[in-house]
Biopython code that builds the backbone (N, CA, C, O; Angstrom):
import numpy as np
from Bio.PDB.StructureBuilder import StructureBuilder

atoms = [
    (1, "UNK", "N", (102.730, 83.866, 71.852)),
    (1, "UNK", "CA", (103.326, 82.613, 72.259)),
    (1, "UNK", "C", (103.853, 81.900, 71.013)),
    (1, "UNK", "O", (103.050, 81.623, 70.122)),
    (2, "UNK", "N", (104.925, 81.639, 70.909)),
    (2, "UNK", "CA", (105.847, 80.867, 69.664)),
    (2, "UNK", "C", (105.631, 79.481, 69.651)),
    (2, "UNK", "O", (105.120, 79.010, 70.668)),
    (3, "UNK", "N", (105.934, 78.641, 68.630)),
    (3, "UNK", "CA", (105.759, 76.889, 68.589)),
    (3, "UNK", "C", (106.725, 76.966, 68.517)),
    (3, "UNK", "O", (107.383, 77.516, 67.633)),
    (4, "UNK", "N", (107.205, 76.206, 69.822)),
    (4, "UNK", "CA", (108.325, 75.938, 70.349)),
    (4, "UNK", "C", (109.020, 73.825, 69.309)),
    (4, "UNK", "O", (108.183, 73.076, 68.805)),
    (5, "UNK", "N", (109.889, 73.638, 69.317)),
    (5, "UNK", "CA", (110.553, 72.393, 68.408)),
    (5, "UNK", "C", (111.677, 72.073, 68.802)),
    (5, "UNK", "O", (112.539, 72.949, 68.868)),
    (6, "UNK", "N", (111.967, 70.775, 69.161)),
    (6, "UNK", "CA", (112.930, 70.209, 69.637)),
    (6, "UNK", "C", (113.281, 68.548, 69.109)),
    (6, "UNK", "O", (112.859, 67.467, 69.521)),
    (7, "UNK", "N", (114.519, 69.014, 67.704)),
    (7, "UNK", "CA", (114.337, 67.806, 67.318)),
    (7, "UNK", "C", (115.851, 66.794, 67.841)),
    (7, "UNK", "O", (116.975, 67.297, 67.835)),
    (8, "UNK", "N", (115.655, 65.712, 68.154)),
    (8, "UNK", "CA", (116.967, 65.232, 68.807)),
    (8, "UNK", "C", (116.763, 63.298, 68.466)),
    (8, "UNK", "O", (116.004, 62.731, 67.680)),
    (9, "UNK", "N", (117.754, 62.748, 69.396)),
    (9, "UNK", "CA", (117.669, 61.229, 69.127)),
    (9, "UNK", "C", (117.980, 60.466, 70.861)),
    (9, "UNK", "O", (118.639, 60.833, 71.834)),
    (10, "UNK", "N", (117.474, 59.767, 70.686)),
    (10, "UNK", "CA", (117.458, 58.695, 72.078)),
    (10, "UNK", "C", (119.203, 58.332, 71.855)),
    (10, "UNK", "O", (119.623, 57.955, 70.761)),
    (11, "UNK", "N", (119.933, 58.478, 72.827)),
    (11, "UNK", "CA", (121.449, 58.274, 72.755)),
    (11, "UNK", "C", (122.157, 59.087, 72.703)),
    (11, "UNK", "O", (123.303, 58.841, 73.079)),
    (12, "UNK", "N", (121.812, 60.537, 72.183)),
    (12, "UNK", "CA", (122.381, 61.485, 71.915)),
    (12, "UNK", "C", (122.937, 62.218, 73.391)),
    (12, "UNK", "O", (122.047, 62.739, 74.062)),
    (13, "UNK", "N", (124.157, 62.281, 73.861)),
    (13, "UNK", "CA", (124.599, 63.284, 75.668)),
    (13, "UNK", "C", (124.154, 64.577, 75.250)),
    (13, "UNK", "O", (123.371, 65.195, 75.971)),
    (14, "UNK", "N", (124.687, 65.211, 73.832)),
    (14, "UNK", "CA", (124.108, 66.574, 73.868)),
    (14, "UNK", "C", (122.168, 67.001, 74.232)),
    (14, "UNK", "O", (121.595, 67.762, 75.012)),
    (15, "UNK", "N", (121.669, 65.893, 73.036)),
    (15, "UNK", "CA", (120.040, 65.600, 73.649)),
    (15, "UNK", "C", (119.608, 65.558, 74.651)),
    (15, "UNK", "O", (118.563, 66.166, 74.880)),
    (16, "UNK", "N", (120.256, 64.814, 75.642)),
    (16, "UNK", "CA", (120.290, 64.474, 76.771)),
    (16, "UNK", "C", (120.370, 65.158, 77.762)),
    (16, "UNK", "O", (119.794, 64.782, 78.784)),
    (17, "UNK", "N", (121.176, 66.469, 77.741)),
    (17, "UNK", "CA", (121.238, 67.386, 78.373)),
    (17, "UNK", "C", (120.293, 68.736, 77.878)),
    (17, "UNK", "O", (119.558, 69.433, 78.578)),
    (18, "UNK", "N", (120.561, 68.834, 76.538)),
    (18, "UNK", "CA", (119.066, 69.695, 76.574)),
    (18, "UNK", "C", (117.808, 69.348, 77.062)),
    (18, "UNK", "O", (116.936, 70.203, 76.915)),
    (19, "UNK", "N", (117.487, 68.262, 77.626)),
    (19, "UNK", "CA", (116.063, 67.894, 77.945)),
    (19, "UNK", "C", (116.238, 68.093, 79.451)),
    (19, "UNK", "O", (115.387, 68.664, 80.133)),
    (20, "UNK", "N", (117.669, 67.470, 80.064)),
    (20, "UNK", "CA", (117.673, 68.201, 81.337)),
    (20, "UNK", "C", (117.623, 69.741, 81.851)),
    (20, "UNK", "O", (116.891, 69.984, 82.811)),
    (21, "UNK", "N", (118.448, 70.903, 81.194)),
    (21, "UNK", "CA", (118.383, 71.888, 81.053)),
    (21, "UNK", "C", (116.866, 72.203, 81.066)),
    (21, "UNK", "O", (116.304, 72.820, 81.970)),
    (22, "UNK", "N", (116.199, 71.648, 79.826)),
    (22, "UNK", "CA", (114.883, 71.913, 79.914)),
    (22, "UNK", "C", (113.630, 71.896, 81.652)),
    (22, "UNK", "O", (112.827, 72.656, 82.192)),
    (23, "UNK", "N", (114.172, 70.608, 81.863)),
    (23, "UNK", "CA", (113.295, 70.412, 82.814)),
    (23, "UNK", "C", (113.873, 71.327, 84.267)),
    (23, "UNK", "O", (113.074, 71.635, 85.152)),
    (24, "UNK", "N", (114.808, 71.556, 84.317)),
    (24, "UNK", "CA", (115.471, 71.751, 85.355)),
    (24, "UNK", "C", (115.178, 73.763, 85.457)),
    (24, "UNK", "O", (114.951, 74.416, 86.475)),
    (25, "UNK", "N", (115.274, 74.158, 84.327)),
    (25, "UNK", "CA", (114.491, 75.452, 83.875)),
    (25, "UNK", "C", (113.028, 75.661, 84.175)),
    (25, "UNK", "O", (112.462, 76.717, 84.458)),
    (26, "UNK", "N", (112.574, 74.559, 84.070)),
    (26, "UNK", "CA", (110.688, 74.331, 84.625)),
    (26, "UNK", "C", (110.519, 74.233, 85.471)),
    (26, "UNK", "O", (109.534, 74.742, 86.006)),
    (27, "UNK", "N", (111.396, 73.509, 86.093)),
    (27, "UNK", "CA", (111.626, 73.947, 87.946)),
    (27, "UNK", "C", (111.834, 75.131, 88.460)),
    (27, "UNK", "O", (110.994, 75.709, 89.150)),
    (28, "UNK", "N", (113.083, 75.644, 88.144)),
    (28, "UNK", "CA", (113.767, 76.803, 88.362)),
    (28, "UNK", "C", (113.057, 78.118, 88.635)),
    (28, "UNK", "O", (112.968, 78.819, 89.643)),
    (29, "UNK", "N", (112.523, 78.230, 87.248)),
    (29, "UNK", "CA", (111.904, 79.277, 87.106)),
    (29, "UNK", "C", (110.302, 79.325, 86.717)),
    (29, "UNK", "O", (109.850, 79.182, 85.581)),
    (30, "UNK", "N", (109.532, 79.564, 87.955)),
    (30, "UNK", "CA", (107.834, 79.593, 87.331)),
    (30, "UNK", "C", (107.319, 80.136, 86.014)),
    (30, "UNK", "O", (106.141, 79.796, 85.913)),
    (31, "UNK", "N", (107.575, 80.591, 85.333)),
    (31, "UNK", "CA", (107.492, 80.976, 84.423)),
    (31, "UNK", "C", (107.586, 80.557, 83.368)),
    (31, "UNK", "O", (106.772, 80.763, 82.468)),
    (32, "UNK", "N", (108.523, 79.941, 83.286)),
    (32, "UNK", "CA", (108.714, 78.788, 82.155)),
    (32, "UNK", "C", (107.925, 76.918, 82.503)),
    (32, "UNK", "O", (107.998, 75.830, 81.933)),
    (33, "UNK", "N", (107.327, 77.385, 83.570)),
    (33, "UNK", "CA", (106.869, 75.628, 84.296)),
    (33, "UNK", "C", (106.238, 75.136, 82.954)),
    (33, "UNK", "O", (106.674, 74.065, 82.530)),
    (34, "UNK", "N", (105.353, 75.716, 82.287)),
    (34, "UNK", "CA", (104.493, 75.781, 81.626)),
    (34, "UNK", "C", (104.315, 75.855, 79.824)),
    (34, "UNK", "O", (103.268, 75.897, 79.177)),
    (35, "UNK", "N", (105.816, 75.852, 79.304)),
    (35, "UNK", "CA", (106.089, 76.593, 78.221)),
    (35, "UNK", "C", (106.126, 75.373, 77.448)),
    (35, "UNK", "O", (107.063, 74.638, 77.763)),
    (36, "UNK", "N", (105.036, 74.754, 76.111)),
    (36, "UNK", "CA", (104.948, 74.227, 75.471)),
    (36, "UNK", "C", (106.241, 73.594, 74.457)),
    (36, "UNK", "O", (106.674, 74.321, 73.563)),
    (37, "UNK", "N", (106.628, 72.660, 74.594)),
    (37, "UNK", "CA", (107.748, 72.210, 73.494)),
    (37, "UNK", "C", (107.362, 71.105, 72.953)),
    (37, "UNK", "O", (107.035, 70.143, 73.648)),
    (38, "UNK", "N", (107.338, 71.075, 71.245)),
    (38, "UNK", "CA", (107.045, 69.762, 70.563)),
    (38, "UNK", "C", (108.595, 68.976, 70.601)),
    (38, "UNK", "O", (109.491, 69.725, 70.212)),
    (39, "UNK", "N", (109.020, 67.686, 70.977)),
    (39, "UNK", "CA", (110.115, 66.975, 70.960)),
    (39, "UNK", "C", (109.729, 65.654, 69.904)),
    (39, "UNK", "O", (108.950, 64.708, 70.014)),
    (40, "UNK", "N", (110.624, 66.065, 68.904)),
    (40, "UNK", "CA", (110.793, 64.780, 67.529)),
    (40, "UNK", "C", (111.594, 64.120, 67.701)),
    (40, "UNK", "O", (112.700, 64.634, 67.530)),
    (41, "UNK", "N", (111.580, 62.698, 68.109)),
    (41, "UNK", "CA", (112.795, 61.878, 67.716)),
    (41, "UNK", "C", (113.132, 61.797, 66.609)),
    (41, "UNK", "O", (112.300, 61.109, 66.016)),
    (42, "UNK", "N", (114.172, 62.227, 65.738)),
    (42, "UNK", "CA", (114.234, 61.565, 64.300)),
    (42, "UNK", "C", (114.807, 60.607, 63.727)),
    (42, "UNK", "O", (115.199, 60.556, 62.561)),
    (43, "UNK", "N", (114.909, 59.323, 65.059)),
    (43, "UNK", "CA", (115.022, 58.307, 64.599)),
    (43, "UNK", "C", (113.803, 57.460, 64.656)),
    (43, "UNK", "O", (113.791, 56.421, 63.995)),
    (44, "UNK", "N", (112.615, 57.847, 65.489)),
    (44, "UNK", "CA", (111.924, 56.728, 65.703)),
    (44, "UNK", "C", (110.969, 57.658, 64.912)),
    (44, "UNK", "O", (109.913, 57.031, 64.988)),
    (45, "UNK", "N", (110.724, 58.719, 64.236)),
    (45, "UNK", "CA", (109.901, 59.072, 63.170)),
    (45, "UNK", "C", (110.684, 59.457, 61.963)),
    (45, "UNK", "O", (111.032, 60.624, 61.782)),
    (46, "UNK", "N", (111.016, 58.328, 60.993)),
    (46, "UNK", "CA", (111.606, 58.694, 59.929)),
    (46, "UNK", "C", (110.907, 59.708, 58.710)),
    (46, "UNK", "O", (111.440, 60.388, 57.832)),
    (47, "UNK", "N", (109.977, 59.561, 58.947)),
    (47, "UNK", "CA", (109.409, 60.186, 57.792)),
    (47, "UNK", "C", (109.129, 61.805, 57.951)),
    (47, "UNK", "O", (108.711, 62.641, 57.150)),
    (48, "UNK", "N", (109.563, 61.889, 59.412)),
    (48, "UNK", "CA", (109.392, 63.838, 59.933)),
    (48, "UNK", "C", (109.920, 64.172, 58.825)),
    (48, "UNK", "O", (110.808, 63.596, 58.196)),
    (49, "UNK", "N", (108.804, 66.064, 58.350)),
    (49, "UNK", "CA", (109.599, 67.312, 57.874)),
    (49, "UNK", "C", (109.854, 68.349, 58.747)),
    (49, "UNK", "O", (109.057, 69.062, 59.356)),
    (50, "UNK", "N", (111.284, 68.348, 58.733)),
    (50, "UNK", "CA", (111.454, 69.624, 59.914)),
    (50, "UNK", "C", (111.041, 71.172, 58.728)),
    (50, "UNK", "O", (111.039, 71.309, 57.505)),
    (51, "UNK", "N", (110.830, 71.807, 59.537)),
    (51, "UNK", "CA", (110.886, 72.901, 58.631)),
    (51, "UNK", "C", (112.008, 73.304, 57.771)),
    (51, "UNK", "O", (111.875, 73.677, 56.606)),
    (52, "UNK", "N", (113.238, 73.199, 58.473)),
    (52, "UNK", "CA", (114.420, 73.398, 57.176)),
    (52, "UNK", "C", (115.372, 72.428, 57.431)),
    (52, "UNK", "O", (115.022, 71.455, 58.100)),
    (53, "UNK", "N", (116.549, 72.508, 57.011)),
    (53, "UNK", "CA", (117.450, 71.155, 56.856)),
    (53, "UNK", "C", (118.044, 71.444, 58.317)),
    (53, "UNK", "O", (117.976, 72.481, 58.978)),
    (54, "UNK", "N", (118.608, 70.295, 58.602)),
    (54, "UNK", "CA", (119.364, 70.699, 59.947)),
    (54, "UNK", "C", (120.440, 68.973, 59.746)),
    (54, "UNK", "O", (120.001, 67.892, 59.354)),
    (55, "UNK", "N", (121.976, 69.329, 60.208)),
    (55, "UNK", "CA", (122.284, 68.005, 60.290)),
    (55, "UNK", "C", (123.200, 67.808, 61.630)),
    (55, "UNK", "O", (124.249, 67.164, 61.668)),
    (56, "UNK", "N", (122.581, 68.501, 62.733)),
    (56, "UNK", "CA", (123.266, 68.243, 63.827)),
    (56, "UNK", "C", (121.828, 67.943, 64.653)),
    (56, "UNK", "O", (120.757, 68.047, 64.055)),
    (57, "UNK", "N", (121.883, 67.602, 65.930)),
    (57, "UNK", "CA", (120.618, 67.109, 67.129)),
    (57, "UNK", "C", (121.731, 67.403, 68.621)),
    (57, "UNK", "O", (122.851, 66.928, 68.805)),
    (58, "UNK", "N", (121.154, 68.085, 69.277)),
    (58, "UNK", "CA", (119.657, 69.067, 69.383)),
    (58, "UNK", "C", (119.518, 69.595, 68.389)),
    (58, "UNK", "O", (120.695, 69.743, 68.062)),
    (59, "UNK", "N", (118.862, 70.075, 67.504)),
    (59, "UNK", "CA", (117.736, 71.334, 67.176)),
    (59, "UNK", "C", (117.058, 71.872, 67.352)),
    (59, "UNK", "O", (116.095, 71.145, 67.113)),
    (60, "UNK", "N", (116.450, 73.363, 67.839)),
    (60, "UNK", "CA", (115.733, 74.311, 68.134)),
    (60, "UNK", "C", (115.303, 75.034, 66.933)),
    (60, "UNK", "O", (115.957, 75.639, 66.083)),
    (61, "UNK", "N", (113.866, 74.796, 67.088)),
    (61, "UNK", "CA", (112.725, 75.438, 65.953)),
    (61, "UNK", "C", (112.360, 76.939, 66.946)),
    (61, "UNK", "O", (112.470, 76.734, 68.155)),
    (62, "UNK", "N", (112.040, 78.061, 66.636)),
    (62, "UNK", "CA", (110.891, 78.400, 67.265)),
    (62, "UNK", "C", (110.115, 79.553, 66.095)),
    (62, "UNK", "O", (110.604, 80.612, 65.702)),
    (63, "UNK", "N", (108.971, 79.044, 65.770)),
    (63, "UNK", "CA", (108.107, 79.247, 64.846)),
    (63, "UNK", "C", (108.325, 78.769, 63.095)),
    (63, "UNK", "O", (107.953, 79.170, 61.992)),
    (64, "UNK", "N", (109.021, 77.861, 63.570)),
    (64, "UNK", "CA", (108.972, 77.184, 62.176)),
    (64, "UNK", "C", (110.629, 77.772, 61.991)),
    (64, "UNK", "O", (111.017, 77.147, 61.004)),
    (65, "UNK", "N", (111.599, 78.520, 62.384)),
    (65, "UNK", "CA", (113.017, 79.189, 62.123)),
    (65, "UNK", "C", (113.827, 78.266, 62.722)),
    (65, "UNK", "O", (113.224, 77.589, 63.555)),
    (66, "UNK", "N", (114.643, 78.082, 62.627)),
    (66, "UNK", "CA", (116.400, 77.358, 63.022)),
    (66, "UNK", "C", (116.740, 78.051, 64.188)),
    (66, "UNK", "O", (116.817, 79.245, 63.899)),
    (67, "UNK", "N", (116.991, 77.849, 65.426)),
    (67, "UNK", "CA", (117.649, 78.921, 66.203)),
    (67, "UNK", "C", (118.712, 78.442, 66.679)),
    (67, "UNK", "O", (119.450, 79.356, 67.044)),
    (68, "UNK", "N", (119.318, 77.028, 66.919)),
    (68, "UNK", "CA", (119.610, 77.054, 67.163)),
    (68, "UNK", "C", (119.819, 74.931, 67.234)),
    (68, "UNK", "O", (118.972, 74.123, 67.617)),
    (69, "UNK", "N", (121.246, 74.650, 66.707)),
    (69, "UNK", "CA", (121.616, 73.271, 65.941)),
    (69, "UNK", "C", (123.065, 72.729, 66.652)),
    (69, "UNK", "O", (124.100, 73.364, 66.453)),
    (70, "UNK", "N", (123.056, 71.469, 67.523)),
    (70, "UNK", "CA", (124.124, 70.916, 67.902)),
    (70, "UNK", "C", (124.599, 71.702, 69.063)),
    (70, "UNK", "O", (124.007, 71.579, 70.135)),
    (71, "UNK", "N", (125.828, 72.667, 68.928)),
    (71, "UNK", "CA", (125.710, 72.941, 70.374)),
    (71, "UNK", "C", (125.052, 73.645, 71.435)),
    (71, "UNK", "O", (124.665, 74.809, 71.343)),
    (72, "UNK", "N", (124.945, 72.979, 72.353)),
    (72, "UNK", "CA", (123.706, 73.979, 73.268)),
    (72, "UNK", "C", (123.927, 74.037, 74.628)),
    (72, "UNK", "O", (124.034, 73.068, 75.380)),
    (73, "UNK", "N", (124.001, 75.389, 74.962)),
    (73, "UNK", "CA", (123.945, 75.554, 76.090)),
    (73, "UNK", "C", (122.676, 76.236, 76.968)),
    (73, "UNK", "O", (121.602, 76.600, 76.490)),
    (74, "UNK", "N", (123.059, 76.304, 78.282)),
    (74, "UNK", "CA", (121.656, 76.339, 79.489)),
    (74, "UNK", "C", (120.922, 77.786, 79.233)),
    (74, "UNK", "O", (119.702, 77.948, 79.200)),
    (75, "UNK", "N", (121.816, 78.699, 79.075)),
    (75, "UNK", "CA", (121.543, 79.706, 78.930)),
    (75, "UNK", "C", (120.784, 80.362, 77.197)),
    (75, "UNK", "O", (120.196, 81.431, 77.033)),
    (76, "UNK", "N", (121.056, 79.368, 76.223)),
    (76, "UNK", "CA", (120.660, 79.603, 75.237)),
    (76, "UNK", "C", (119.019, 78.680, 75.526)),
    (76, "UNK", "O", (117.912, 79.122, 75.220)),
    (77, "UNK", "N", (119.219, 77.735, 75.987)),
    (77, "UNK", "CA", (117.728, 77.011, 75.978)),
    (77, "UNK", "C", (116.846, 77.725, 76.701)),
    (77, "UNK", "O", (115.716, 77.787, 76.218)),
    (78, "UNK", "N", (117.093, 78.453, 78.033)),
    (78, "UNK", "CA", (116.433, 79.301, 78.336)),
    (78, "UNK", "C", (115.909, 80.429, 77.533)),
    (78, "UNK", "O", (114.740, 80.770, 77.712)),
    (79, "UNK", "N", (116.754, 81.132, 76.543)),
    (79, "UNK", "CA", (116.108, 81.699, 75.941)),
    (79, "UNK", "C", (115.026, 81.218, 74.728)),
    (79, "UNK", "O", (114.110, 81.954, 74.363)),
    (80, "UNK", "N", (115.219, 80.154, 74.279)),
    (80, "UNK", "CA", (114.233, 79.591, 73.591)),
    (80, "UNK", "C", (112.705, 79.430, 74.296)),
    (80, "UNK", "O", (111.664, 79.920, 73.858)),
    (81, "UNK", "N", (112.836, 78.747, 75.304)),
    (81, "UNK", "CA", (111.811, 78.880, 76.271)),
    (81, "UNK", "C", (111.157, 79.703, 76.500)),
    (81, "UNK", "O", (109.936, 79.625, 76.366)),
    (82, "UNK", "N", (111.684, 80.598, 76.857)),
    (82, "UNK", "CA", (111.610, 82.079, 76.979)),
    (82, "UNK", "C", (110.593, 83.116, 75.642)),
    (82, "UNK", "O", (109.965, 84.167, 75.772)),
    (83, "UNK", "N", (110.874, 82.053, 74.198)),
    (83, "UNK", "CA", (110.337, 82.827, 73.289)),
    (83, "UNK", "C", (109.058, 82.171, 73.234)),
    (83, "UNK", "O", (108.292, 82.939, 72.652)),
    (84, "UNK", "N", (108.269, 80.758, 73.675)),
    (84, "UNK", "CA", (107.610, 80.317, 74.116)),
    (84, "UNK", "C", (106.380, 80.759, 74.939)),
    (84, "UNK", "O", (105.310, 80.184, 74.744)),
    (85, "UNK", "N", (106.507, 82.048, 76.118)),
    (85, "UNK", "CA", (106.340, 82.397, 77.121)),
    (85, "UNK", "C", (104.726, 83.139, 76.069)),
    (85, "UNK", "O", (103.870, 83.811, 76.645)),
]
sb = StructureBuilder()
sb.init_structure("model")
sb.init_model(0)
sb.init_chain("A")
sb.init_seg("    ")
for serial, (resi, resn, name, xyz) in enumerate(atoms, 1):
    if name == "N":
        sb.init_residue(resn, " ", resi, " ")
    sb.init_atom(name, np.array(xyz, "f"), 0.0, 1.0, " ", f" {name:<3s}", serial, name[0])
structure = sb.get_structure()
């Protein structure tokens, strides 16, 4: 099971939709109902270290790696999830 990371900002539409994607995937599919994700605001925790630099939001950690920065789609978040499992 991977540590799953999701770093983003309150305001953000792209954020916004990865968290829907997210939830809507936890529905979707039993399998993922269950799949642990840490979510960082990095505005309302300034002092976070992400594991490496990133200057777009969304961001996708999974195990401490980059997988995946700014654009995002349904099918890619699923697979993050997915590495979670």
């Amino acid at each position: 099971m991977a540590d799953l990371h999701l770093y983003h900002f309150e305001g953000c539409p792209a954020c916004k939709q990865a968290k829907q994607w997210i939830a809507e995937l936890r529905r979707e599919k039993p399998e993922l109902a269950n799949v642990e994700i840490t979510m960082t605001d990095v505005y309302k925790n300034p002092g976070f270290k992400a594991p490496a630099p990133f200057y777009y939001v969304p961001t996708f950690f999974v195990d401490g790696r980059k997988v995946l920065e700014g654009e995002v789609t349904k099918e890619k978040v699923e697979e993050i999830l997915r590495a979670g499992i």
